[in-house]
N, CA and C atoms as an extended XYZ file, in Angstrom:
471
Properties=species:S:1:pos:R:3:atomname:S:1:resname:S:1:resid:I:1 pbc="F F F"
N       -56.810       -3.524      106.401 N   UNK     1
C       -58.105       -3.884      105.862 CA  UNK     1
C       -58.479       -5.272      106.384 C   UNK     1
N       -59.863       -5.251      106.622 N   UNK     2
C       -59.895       -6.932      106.794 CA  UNK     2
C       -61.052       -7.352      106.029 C   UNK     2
N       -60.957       -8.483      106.250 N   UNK     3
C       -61.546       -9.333      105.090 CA  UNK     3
C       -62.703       -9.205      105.124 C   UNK     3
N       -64.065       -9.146      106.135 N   UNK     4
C       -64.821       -8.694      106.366 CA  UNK     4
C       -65.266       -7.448      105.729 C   UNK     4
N       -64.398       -6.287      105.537 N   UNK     5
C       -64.861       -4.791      104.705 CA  UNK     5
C       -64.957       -5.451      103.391 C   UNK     5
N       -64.415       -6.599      102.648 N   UNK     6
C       -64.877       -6.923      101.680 CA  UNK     6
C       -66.045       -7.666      101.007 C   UNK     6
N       -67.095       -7.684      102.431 N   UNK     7
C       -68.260       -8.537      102.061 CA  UNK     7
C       -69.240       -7.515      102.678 C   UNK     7
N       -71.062       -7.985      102.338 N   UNK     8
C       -71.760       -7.503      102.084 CA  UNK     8
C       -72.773       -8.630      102.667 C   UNK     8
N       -73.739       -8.788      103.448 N   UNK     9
C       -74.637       -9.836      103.480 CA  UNK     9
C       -74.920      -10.381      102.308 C   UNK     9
N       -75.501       -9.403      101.425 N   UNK    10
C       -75.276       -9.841      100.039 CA  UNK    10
C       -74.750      -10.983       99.111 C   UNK    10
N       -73.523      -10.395       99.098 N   UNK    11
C       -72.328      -11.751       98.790 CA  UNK    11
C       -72.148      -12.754       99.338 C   UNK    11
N       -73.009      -13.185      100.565 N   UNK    12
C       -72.276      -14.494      101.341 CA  UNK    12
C       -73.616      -15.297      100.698 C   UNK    12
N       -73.353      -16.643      100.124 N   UNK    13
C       -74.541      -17.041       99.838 CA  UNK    13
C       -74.034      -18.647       99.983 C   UNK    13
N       -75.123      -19.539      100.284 N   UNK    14
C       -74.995      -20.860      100.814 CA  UNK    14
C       -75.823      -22.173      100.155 C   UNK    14
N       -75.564      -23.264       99.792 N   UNK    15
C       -76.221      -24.179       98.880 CA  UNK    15
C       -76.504      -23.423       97.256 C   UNK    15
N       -75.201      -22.552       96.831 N   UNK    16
C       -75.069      -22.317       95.333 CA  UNK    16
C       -75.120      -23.161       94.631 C   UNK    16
N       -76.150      -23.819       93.682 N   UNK    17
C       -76.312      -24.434       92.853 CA  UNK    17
C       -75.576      -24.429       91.564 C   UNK    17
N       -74.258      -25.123       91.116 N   UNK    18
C       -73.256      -24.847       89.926 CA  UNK    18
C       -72.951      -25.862       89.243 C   UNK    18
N       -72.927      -25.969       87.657 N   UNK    19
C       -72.306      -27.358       87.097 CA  UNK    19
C       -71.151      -27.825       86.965 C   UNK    19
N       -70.181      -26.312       86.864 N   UNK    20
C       -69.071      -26.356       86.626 CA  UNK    20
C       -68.297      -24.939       86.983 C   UNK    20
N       -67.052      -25.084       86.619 N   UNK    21
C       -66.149      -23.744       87.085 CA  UNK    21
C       -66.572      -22.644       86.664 C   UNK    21
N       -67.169      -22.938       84.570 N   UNK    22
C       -67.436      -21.774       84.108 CA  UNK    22
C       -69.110      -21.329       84.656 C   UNK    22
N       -70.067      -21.840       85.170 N   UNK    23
C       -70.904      -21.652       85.697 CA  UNK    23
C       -70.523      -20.411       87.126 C   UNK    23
N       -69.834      -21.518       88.056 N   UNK    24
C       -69.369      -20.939       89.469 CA  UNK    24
C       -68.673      -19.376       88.949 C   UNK    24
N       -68.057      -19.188       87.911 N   UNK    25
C       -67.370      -17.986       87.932 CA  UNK    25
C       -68.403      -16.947       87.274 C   UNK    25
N       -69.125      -17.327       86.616 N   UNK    26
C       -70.541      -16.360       86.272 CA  UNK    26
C       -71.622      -16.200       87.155 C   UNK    26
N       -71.293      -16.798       88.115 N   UNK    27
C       -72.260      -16.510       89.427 CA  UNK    27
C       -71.612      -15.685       90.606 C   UNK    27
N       -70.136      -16.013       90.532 N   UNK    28
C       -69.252      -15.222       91.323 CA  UNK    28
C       -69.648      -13.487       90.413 C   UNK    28
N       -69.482      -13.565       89.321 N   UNK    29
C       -69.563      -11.954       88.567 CA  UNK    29
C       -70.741      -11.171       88.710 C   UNK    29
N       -71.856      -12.388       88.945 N   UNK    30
C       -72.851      -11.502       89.378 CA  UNK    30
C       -72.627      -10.934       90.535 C   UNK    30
N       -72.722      -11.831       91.643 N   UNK    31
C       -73.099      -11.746       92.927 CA  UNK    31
C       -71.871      -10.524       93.630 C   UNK    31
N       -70.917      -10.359       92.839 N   UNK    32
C       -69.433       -9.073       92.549 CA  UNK    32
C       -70.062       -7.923       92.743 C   UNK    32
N       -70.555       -7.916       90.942 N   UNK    33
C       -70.991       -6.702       90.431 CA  UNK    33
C       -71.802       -6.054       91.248 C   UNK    33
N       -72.318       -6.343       92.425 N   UNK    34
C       -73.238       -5.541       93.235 CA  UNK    34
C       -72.329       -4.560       94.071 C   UNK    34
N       -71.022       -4.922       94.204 N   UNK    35
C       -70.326       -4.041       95.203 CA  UNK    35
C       -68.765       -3.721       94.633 C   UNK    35
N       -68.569       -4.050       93.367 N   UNK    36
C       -67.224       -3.839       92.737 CA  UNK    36
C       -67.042       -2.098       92.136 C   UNK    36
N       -67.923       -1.020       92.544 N   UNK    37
C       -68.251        0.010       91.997 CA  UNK    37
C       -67.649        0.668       91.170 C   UNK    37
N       -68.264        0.294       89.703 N   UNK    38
C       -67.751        0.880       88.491 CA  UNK    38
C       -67.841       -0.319       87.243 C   UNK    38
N       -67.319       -1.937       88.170 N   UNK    39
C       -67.032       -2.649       87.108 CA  UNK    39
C       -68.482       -3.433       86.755 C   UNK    39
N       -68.721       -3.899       85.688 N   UNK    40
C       -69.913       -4.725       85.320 CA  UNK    40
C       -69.611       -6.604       85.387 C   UNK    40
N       -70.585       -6.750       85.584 N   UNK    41
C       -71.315       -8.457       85.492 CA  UNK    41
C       -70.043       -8.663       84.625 C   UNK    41
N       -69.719       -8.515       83.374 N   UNK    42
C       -69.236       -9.484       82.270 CA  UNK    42
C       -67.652       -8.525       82.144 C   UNK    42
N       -67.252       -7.542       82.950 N   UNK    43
C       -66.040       -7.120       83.161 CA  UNK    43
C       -65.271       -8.212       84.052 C   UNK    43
N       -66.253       -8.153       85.076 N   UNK    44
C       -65.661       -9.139       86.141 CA  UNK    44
C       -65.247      -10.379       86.101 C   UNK    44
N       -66.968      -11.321       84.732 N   UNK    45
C       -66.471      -12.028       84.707 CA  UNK    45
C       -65.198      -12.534       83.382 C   UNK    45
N       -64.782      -11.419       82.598 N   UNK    46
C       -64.392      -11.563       81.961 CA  UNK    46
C       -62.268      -11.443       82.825 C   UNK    46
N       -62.277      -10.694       83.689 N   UNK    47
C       -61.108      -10.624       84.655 CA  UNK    47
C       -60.824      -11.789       84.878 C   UNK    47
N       -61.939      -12.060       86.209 N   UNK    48
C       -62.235      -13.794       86.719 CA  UNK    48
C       -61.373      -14.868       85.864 C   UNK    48
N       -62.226      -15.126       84.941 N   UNK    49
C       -61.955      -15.963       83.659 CA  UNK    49
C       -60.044      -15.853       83.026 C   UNK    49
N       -59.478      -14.345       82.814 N   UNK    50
C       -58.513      -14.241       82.355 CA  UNK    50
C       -57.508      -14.642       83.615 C   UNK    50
N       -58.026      -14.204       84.598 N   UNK    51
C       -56.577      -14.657       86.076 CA  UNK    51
C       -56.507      -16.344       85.737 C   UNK    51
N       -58.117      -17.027       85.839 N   UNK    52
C       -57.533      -18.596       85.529 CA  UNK    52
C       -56.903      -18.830       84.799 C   UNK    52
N       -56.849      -18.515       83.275 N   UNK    53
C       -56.445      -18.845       82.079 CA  UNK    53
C       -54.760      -18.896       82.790 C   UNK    53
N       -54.384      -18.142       83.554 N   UNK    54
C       -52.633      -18.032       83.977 CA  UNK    54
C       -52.672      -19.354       85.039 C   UNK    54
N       -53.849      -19.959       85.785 N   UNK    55
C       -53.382      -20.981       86.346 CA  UNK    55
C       -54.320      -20.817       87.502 C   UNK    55
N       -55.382      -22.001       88.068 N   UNK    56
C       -55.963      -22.317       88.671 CA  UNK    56
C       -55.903      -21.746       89.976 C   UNK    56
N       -57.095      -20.661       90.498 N   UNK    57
C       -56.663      -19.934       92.083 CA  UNK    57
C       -57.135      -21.534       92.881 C   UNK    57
N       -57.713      -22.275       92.471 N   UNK    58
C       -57.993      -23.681       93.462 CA  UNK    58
C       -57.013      -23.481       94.763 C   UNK    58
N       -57.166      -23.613       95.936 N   UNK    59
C       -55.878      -23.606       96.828 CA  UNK    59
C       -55.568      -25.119       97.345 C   UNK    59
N       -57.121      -26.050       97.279 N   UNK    60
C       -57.185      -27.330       97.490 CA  UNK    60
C       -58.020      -27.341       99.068 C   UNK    60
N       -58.574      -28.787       99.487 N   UNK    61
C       -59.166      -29.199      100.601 CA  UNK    61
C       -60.126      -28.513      100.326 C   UNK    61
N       -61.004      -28.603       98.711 N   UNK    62
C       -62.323      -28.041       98.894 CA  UNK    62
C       -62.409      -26.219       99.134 C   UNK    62
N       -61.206      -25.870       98.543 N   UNK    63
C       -61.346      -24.100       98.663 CA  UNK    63
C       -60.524      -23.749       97.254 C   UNK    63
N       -61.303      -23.228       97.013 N   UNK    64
C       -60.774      -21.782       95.931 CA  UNK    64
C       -61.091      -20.246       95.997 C   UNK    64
N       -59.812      -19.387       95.527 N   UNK    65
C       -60.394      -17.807       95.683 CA  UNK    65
C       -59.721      -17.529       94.257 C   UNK    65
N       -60.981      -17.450       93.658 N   UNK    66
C       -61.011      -16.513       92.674 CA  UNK    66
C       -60.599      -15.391       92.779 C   UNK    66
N       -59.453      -14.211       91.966 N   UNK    67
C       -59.384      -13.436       92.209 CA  UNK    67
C       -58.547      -12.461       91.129 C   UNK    67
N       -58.531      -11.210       90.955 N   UNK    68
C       -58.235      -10.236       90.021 CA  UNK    68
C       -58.428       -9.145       90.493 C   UNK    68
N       -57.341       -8.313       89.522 N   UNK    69
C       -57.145       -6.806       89.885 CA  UNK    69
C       -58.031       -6.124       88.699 C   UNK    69
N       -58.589       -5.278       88.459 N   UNK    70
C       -59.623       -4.542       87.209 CA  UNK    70
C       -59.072       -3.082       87.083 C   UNK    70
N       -58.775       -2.392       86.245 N   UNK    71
C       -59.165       -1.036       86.172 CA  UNK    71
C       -60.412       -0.170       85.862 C   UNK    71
N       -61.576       -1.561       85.934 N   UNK    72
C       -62.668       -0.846       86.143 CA  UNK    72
C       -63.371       -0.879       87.776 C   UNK    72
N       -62.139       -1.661       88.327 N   UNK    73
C       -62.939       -1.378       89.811 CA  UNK    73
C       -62.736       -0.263       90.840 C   UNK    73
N       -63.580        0.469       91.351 N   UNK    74
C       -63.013        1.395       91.877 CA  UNK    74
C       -62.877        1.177       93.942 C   UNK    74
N       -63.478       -0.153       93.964 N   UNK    75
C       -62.749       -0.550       95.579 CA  UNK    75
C       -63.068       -2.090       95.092 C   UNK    75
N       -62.452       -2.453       96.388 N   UNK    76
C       -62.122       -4.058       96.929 CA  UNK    76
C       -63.010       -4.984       97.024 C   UNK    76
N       -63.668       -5.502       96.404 N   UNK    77
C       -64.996       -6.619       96.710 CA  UNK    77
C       -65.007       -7.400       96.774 C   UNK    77
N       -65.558       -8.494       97.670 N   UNK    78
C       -65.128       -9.637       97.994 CA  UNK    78
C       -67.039      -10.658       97.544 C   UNK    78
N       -66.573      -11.714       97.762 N   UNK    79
C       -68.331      -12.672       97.480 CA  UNK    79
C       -67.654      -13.807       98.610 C   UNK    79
N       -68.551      -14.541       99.204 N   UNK    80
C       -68.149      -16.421       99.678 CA  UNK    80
C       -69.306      -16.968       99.104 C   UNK    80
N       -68.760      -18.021       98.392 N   UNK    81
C       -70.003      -18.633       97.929 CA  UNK    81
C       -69.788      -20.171       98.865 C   UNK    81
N       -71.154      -20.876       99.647 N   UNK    82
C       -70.108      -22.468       99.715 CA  UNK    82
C       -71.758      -22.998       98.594 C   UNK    82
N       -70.983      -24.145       98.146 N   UNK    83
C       -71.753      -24.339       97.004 CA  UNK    83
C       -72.985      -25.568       97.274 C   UNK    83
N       -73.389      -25.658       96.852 N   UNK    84
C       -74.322      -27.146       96.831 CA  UNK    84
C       -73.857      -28.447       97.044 C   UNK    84
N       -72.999      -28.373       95.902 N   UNK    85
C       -72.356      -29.476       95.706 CA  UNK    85
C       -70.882      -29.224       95.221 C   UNK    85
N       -69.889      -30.077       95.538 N   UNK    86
C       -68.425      -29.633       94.883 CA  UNK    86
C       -68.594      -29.462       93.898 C   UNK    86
N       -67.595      -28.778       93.009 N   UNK    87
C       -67.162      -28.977       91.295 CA  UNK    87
C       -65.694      -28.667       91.313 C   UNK    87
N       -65.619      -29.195       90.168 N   UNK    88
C       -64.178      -29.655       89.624 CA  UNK    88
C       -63.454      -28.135       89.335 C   UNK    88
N       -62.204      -27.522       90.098 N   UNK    89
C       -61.766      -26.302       89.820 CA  UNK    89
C       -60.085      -26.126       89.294 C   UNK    89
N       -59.514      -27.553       89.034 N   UNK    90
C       -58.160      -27.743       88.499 CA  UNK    90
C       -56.920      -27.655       90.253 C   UNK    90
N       -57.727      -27.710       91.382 N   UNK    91
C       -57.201      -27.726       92.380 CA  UNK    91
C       -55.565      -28.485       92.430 C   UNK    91
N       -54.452      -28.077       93.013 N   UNK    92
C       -53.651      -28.831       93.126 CA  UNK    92
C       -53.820      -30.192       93.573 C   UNK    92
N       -54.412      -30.355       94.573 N   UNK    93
C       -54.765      -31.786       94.777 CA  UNK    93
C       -55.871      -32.491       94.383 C   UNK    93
N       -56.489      -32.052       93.565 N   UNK    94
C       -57.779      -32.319       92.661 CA  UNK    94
C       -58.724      -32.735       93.197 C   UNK    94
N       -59.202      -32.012       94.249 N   UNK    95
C       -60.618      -32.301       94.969 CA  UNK    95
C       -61.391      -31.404       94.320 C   UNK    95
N       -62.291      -31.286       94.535 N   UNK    96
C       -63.316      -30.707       93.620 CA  UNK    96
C       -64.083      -29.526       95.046 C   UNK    96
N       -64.052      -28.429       94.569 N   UNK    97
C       -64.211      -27.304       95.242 CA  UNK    97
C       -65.768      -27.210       95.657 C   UNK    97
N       -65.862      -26.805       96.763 N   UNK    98
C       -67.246      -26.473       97.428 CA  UNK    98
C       -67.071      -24.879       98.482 C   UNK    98
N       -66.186      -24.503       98.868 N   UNK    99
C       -66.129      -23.242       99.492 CA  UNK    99
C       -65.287      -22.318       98.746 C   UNK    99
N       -65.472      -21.446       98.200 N   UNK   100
C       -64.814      -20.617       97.310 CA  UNK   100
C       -64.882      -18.848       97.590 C   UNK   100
N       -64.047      -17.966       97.846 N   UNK   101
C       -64.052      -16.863       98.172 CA  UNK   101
C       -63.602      -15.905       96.972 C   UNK   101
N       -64.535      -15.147       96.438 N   UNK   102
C       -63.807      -14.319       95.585 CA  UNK   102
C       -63.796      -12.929       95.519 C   UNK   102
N       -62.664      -12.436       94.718 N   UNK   103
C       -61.788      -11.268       94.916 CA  UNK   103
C       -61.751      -10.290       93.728 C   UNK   103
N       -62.400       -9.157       93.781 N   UNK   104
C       -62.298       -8.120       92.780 CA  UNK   104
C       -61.576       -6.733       93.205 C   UNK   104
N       -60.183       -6.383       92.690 N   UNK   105
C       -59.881       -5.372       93.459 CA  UNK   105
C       -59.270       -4.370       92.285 C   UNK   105
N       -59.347       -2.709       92.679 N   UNK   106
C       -58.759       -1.701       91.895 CA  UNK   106
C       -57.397       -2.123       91.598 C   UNK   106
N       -57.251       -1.979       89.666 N   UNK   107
C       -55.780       -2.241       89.435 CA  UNK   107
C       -54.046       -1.531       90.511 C   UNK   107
N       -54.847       -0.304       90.948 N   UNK   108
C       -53.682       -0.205       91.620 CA  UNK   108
C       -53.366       -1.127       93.381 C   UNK   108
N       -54.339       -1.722       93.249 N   UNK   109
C       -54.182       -2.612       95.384 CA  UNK   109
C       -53.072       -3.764       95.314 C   UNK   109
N       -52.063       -3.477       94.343 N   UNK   110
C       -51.083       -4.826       93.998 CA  UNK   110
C       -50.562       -5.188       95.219 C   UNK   110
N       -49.766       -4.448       96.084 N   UNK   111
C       -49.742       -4.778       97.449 CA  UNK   111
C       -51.105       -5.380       98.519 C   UNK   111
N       -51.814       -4.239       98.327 N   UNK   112
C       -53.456       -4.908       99.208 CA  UNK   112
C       -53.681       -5.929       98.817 C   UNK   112
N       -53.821       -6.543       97.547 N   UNK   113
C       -53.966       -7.487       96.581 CA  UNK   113
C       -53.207       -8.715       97.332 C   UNK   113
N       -52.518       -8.696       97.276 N   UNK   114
C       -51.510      -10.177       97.598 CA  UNK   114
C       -51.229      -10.319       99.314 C   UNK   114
N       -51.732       -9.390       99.891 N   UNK   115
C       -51.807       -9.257      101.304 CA  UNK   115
C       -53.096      -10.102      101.339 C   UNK   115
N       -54.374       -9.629      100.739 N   UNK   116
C       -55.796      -10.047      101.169 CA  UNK   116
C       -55.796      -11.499      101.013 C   UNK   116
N       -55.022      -11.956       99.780 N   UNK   117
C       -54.750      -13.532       99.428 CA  UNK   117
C       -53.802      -13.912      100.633 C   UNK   117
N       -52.755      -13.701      101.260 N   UNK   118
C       -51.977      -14.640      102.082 CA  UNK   118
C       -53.411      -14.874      103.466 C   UNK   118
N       -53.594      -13.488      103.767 N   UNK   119
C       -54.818      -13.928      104.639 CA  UNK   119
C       -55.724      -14.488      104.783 C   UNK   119
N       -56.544      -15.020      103.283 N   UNK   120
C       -57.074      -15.780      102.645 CA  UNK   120
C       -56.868      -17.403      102.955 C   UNK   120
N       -55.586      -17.601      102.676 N   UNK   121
C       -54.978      -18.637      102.665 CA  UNK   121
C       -54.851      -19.318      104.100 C   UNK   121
N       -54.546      -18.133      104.805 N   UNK   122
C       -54.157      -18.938      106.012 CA  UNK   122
C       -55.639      -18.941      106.771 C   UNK   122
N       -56.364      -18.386      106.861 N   UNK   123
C       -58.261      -18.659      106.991 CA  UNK   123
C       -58.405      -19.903      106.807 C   UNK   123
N       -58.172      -20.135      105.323 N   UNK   124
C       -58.843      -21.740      104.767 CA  UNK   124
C       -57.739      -22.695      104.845 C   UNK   124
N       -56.673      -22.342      105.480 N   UNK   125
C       -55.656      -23.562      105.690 CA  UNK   125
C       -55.942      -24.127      106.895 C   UNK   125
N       -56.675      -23.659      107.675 N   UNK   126
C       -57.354      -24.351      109.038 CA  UNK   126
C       -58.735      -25.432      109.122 C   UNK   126
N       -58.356      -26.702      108.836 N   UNK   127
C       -59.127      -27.603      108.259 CA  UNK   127
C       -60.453      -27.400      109.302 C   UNK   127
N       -60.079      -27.396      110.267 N   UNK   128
C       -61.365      -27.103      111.838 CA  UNK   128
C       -62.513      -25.781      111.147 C   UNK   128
N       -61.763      -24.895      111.211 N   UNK   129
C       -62.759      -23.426      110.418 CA  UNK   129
C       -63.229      -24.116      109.006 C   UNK   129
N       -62.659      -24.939      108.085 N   UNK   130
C       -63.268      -25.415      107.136 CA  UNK   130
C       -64.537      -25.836      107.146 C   UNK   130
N       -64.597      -26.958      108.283 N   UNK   131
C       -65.212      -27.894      108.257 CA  UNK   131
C       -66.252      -27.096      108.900 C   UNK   131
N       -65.831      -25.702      110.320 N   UNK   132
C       -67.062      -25.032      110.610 CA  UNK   132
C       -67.813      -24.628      109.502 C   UNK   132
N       -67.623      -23.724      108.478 N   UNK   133
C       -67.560      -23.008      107.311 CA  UNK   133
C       -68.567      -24.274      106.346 C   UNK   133
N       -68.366      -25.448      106.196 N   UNK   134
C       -69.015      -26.510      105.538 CA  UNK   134
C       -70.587      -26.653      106.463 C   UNK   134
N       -70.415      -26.649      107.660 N   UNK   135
C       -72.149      -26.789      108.306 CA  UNK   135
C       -72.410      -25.772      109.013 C   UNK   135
N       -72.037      -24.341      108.758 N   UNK   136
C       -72.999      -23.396      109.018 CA  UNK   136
C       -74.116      -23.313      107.798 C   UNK   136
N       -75.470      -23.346      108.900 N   UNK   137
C       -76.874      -23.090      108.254 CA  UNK   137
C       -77.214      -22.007      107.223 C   UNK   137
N       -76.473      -21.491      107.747 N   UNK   138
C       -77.077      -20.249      106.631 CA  UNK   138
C       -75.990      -19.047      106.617 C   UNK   138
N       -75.840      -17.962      105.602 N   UNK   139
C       -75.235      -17.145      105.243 CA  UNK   139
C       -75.046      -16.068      106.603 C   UNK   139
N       -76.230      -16.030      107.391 N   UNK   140
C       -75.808      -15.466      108.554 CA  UNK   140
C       -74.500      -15.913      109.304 C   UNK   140
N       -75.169      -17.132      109.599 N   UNK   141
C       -73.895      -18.111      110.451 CA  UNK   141
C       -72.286      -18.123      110.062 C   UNK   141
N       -72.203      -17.994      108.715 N   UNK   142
C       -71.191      -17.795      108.018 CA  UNK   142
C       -70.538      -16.564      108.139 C   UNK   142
N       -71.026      -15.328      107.930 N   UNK   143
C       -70.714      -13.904      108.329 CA  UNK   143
C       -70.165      -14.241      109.891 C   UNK   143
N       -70.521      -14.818      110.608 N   UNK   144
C       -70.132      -14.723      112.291 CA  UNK   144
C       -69.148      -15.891      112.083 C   UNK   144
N       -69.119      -16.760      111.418 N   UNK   145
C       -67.981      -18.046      111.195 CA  UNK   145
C       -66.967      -16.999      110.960 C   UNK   145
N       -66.505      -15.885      109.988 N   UNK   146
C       -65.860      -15.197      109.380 CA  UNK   146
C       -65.088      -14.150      110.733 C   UNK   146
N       -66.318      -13.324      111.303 N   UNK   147
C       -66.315      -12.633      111.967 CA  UNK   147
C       -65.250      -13.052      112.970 C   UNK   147
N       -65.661      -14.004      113.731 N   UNK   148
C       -65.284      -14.754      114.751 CA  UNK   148
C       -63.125      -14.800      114.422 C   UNK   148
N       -63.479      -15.645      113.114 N   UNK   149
C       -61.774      -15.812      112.951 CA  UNK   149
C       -61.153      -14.639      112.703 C   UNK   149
N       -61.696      -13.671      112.232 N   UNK   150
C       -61.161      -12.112      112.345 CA  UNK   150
C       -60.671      -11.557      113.271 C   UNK   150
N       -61.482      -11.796      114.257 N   UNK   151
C       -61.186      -11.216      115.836 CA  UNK   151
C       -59.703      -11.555      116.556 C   UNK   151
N       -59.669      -12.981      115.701 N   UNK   152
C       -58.866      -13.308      116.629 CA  UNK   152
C       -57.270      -13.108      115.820 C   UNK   152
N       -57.077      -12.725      114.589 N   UNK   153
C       -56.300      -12.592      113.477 CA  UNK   153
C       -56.068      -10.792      113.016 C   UNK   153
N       -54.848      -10.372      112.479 N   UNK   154
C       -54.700       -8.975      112.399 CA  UNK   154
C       -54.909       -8.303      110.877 C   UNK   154
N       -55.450       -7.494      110.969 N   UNK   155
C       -55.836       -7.001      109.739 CA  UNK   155
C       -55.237       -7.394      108.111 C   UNK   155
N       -55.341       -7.393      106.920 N   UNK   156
C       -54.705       -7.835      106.242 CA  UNK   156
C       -54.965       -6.793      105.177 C   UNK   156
N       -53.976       -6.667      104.610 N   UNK   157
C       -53.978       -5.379      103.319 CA  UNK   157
C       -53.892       -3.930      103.899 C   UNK   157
């Protein structure tokens, strides 16, 4: 699977306006619920919400991926939000988050699940793609920012 089948023009959205985490994660549930098929707005964000409660997905350097397994989802959905402005997400190194990727997947993808996150990880552990990812113009640009590092990386999940 790659990371890409989990987005939607839709979901990629750019200068998200947020006050805080619990804001950012009710905007992540919307912008979900369009492609999580089966689960609702306040399922999602009610998932969302319960994975933090176990401990901050923050990964740090300005990235977090939200993410959870549902048994009301019936495939893999992904959102990128980069935000307006940072906010505060309990990051290990306590920077305050501005690019954030999130993750809604069927309770049974426990393997797909933790595959899509290492790939995740190593995406946004590349400070260069970050910083591309920080001044692409628009949600287009971003889809091909994405695209681009795909190509060159092997499927994940």
């Amino acid at each position: 699977m790659h990371l890409l089948d989990l987005l939607s023009p839709a979901r990629v959205r750019t200068e998200v306006p947020v006050s805080g985490k619990k804001r950012l994660l009710e905007v992540l549930a919307r912008v979900l619920a369009d492609g999580a098929g089966g689960d609702s707005e306040a399922g999602i964000y009610d998932t969302l919400c319960s994975r933090e409660r176990l401990g901050s997905t923050g990964l740090g350097h300005g990235v977090a991926i939200p993410h959870a397994r549902s048994a009301r989802a019936k495939v893999a959905t992904g959102a990128f939000v980069r935000l307006a402005e940072a906010v505060d997400f309990g990051a290990p190194d306590g920077e305050p988050v501005d690019l954030v990727f999130a993750l809604v997947v069927p309770e049974h993808f426990a393997q797909q699940h933790l595959l899509l996150l290492a790939g995740l990880a190593e995406m946004f552990g590349d400070a260069g793609f970050r910083d591309r990812l920080r001044k692409a113009p628009d949600p287009a640009a971003l889809l091909a920012l994405l695209a681009d590092w795909q190509a060159t990386h092997e499927p994940v999940g």
